[in-house]
MDTraj code that builds the backbone (N, CA, C; nanometers):
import mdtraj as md
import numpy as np

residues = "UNK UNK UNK UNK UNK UNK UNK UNK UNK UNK UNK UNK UNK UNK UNK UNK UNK UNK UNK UNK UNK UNK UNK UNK UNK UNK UNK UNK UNK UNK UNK UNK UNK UNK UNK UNK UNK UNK UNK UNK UNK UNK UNK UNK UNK UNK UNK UNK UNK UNK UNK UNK UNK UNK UNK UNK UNK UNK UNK UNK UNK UNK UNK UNK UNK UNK UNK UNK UNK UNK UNK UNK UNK UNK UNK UNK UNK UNK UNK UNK UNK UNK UNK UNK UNK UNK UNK UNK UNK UNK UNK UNK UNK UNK UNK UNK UNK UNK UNK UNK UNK UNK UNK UNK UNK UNK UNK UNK UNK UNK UNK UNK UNK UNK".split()
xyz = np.array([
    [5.5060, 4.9771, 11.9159],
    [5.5148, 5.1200, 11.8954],
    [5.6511, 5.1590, 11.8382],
    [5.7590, 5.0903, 11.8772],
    [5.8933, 5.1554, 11.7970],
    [5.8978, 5.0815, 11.7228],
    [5.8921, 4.9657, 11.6447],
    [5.8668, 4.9448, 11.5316],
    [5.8114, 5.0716, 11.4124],
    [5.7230, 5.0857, 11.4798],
    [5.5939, 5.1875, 11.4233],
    [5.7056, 5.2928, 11.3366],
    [5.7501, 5.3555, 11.4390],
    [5.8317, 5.4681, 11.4880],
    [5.9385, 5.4405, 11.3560],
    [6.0132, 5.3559, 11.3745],
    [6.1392, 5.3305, 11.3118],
    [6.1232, 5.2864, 11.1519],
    [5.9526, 5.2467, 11.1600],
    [5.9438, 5.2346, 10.9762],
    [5.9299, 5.3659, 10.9215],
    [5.8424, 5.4479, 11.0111],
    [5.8540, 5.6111, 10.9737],
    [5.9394, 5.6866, 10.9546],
    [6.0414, 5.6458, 11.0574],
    [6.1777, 5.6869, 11.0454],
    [6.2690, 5.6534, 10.8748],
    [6.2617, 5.5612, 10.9067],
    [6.3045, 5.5071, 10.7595],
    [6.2238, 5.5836, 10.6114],
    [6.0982, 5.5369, 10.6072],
    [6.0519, 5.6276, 10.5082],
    [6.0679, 5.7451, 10.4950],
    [6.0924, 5.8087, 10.5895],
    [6.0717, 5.9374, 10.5651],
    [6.2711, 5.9881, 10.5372],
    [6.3172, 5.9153, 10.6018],
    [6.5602, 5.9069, 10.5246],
    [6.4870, 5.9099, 10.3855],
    [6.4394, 5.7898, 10.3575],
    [6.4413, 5.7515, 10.1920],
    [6.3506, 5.8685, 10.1179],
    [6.2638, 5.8966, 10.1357],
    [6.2179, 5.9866, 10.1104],
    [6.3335, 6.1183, 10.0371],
    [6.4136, 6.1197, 10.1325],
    [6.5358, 6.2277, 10.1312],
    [6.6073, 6.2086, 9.9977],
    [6.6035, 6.1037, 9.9312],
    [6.6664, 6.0974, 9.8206],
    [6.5921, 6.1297, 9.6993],
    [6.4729, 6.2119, 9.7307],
    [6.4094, 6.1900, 9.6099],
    [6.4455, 6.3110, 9.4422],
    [6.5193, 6.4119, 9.5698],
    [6.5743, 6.5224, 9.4670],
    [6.6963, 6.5091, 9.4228],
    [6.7831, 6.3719, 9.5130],
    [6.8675, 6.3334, 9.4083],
    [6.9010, 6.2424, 9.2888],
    [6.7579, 6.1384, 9.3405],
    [6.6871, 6.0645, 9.2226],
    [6.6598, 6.1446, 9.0655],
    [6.5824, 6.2838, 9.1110],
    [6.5487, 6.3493, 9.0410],
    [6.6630, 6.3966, 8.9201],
    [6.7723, 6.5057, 9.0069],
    [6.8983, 6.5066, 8.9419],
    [6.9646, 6.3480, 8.8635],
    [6.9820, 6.2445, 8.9164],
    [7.0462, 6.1883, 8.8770],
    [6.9444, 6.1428, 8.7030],
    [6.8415, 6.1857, 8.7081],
    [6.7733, 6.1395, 8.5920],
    [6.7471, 6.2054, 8.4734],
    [6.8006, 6.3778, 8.5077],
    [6.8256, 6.4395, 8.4442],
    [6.8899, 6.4483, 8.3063],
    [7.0459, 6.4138, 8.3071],
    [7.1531, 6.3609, 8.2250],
    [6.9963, 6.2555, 8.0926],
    [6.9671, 6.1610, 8.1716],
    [6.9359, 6.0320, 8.1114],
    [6.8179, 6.0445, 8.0094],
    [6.7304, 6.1383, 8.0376],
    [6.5934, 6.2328, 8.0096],
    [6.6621, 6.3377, 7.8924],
    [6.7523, 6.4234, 7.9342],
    [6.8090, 6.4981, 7.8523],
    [6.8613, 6.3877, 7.7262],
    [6.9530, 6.3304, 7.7539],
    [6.9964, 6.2538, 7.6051],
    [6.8479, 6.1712, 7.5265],
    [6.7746, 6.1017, 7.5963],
    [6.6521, 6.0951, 7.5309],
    [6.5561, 6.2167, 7.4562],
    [6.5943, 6.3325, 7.4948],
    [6.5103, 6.4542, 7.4530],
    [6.5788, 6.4762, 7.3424],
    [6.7736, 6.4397, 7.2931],
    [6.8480, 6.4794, 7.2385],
    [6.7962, 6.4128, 7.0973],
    [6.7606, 6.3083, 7.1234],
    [6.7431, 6.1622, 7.0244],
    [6.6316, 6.1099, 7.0374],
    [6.5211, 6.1937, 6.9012],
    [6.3599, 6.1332, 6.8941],
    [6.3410, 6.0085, 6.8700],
    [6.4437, 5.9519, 6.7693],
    [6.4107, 5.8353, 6.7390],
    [6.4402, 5.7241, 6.8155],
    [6.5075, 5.7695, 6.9519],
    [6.5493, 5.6291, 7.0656],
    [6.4065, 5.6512, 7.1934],
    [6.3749, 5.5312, 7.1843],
    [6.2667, 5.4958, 7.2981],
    [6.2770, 5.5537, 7.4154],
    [6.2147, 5.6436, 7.4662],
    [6.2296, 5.7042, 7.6018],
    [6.1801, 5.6134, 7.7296],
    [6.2700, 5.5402, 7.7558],
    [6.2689, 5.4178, 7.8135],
    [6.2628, 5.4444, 7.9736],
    [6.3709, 5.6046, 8.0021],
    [6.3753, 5.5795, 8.1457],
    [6.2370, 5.7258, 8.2043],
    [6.1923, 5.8193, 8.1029],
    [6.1185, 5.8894, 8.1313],
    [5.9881, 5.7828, 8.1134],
    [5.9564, 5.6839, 8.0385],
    [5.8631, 5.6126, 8.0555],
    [5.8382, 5.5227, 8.1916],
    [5.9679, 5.4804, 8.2268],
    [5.9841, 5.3779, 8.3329],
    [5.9396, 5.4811, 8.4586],
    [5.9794, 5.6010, 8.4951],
    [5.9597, 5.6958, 8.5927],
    [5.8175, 5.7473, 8.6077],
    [5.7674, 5.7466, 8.4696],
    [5.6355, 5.7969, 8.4834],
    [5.5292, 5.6306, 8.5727],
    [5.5719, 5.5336, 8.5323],
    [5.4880, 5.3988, 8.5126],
    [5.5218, 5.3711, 8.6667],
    [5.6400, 5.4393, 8.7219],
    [5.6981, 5.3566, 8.8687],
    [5.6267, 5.5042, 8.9631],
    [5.5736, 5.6226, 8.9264],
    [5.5346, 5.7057, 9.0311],
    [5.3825, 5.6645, 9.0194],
    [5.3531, 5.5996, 8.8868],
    [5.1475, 5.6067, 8.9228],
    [5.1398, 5.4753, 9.0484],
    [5.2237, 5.3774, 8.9776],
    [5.2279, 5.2650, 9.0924],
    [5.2282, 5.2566, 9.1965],
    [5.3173, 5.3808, 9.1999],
    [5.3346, 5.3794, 9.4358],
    [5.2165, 5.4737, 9.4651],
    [5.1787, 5.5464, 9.3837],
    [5.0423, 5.6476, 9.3816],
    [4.9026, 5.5339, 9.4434],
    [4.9152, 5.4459, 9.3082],
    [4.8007, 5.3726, 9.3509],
    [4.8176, 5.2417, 9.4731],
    [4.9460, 5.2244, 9.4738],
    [4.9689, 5.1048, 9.5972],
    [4.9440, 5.1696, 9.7426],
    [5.0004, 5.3062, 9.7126],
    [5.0091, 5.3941, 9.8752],
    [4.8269, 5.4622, 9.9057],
    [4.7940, 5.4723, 9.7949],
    [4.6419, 5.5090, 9.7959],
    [4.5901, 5.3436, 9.8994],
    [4.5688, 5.2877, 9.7959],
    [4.5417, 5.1492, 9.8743],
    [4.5769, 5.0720, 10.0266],
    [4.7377, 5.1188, 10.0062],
    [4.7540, 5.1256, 10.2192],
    [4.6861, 5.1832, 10.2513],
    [4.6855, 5.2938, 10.2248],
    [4.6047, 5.4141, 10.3398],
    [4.4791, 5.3998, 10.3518],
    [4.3873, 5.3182, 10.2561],
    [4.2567, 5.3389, 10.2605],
    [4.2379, 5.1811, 10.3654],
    [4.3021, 5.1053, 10.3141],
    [4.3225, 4.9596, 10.4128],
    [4.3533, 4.9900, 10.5276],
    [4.3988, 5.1134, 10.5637],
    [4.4455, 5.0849, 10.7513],
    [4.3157, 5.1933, 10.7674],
    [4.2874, 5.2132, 10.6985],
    [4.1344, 5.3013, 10.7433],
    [4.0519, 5.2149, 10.7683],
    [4.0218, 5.1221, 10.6597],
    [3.9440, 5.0153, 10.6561],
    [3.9766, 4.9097, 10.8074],
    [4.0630, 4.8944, 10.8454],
    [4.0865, 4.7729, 10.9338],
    [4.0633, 4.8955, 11.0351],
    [4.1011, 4.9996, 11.0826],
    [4.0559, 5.0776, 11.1837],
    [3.8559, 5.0732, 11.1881],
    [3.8051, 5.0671, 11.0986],
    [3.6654, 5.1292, 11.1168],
    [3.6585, 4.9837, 11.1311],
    [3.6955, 4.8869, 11.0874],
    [3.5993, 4.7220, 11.1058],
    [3.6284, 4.6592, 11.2341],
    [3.6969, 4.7342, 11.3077],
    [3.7740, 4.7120, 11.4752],
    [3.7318, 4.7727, 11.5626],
    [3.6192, 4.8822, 11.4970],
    [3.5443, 4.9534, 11.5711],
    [3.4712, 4.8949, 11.6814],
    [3.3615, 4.8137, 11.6232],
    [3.2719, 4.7632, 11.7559],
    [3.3600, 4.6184, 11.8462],
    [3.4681, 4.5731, 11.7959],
    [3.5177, 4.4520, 11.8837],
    [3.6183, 4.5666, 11.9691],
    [3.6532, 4.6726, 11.9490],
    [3.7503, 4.7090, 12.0498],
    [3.6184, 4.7750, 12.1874],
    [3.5194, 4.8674, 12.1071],
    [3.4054, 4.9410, 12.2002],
    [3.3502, 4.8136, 12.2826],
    [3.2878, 4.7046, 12.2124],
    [3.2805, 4.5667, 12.3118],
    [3.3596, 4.5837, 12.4407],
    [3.5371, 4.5610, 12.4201],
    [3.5979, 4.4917, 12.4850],
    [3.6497, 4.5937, 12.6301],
    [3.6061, 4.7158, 12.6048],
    [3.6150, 4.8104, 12.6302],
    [3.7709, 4.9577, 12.6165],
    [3.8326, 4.8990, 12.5183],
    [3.8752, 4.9640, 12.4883],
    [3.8905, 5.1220, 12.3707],
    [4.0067, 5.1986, 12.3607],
    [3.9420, 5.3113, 12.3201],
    [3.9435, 5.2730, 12.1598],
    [3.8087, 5.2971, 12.0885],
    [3.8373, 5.2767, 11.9428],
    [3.9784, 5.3548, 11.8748],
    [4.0653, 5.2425, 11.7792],
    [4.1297, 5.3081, 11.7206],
    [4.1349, 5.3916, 11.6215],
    [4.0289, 5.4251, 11.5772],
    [3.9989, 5.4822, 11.4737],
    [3.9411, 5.5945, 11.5344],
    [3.9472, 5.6835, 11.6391],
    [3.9579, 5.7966, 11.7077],
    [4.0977, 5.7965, 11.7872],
    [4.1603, 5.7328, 11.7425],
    [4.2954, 5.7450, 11.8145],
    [4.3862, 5.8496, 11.7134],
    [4.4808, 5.8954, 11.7759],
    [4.5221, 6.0080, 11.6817],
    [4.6323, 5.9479, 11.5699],
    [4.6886, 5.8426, 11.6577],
    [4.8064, 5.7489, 11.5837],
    [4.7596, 5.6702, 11.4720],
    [4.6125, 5.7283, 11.4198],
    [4.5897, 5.6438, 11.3052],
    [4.5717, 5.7324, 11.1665],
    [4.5928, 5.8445, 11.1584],
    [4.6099, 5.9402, 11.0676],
    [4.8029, 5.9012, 11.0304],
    [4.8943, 5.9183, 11.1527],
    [4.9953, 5.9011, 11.1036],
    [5.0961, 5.7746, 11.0667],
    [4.9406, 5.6753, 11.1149],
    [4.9622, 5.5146, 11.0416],
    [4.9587, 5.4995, 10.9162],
    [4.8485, 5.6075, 10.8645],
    [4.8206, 5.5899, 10.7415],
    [4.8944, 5.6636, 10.6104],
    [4.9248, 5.7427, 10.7070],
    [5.0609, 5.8761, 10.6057],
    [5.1557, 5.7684, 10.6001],
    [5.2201, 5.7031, 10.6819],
    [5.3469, 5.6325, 10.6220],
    [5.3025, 5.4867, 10.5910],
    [5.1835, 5.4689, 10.5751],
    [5.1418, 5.2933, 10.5006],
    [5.1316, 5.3923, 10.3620],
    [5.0832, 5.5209, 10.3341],
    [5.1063, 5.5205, 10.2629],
    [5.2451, 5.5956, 10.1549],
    [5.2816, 5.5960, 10.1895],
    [5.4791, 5.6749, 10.1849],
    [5.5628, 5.5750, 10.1472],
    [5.5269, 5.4200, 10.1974],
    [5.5893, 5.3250, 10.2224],
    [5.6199, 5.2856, 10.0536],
    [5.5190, 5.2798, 9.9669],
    [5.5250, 5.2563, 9.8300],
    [5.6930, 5.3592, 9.7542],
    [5.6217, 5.4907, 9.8146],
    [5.7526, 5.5903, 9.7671],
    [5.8051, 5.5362, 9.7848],
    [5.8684, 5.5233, 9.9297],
    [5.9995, 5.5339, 9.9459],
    [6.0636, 5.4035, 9.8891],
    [5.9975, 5.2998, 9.8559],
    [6.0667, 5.2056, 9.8222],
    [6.1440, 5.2110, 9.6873],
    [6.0004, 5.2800, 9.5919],
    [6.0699, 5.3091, 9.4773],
    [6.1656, 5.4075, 9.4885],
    [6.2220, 5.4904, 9.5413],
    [6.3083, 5.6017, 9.5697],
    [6.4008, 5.5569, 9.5985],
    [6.4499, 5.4092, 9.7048],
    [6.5661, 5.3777, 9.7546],
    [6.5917, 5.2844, 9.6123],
    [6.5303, 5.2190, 9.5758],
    [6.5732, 5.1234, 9.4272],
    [6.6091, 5.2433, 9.3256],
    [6.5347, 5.3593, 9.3370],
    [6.5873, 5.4402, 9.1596],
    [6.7547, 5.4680, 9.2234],
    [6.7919, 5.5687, 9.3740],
    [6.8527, 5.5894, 9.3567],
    [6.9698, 5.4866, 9.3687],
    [6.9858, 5.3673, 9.4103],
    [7.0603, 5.2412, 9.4005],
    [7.1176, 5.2089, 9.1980],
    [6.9623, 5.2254, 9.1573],
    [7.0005, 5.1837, 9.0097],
    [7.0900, 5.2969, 8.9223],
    [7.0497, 5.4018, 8.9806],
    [7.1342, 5.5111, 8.9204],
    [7.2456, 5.5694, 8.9795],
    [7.2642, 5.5355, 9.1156],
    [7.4181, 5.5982, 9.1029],
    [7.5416, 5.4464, 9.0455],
    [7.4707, 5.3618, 9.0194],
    [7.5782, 5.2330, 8.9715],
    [7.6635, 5.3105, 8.8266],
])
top = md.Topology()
chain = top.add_chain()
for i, resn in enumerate(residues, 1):
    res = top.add_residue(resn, chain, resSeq=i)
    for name in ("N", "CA", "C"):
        top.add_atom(name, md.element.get_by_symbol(name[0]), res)
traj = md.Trajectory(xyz[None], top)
C-alpha cells in the first residue's frame, strides 16, 4: 500500500512541471515559427512524445482493469472482497495511467533546462 501511495505521490510532483515544460518550450517553438525553412524538430518531437504517453497510459489503465475483472472469480472463490469493486482500483488506474506523463514530463524538463 505505500508503495502504491508514494508512486502517486511522485507522479503527481512530476506532473507539477508540466507548465514549466511548457514555458521552457516556448523560446524553442517561437524561433522555429521565426524560420519556415528549418525543420520543426522540437514542436514535432512534443507532439509525437504526448500521443505516446496518451496511448501507453490508455493501455495501463485499461490493463489494471483488465487484471482486476480476470481476478474476479479466484478472489470471490477464495473468499475474498473482489477487487474490482474495491474503490482503490479507479485510483490504481488514474496513476498507471499518469505514469506515462509524468515520465515524459520529468525527461522534457531535465532536457530543457540543460
Amino acid at each position: 500500500m505505500a508503495k502504491r501511495k508514494r508512486r502517486t505521490a511522485v507522479t503527481g510532483a512530476d506532473l507539477m512541471f508540466a507548465p514549466m515544460v511548457a514555458m521552457m518550450r516556448l523560446p524553442l517553438m517561437s524561433a522555429e515559427a521565426n524560420n519556415p525553412a528549418a525543420l520543426p524538430t522540437e514542436t514535432m518531437k512534443a507532439g509525437a512524445e504526448k500521443f505516446a504517453a496518451f496511448v501507453e497510459g490508455v493501455v495501463a489503465a485499461q490493463t489494471t482493469y483488465a487484471t482486476a475483472m480476470l481476478s474476479f472469480w479466484p478472489e470471490v472463490m477464495s473468499g475474498r472482497k473482489p477487487s474490482i469493486m474495491n474503490s482503490g482500483l479507479a485510483e490504481k488506474a488514474m496513476t498507471a495511467a499518469l505514469h506515462p506523463t509524468s515520465k515524459r514530463v520529468r525527461a522534457n524538463y531535465r532536457r530543457l533546462s540543460k
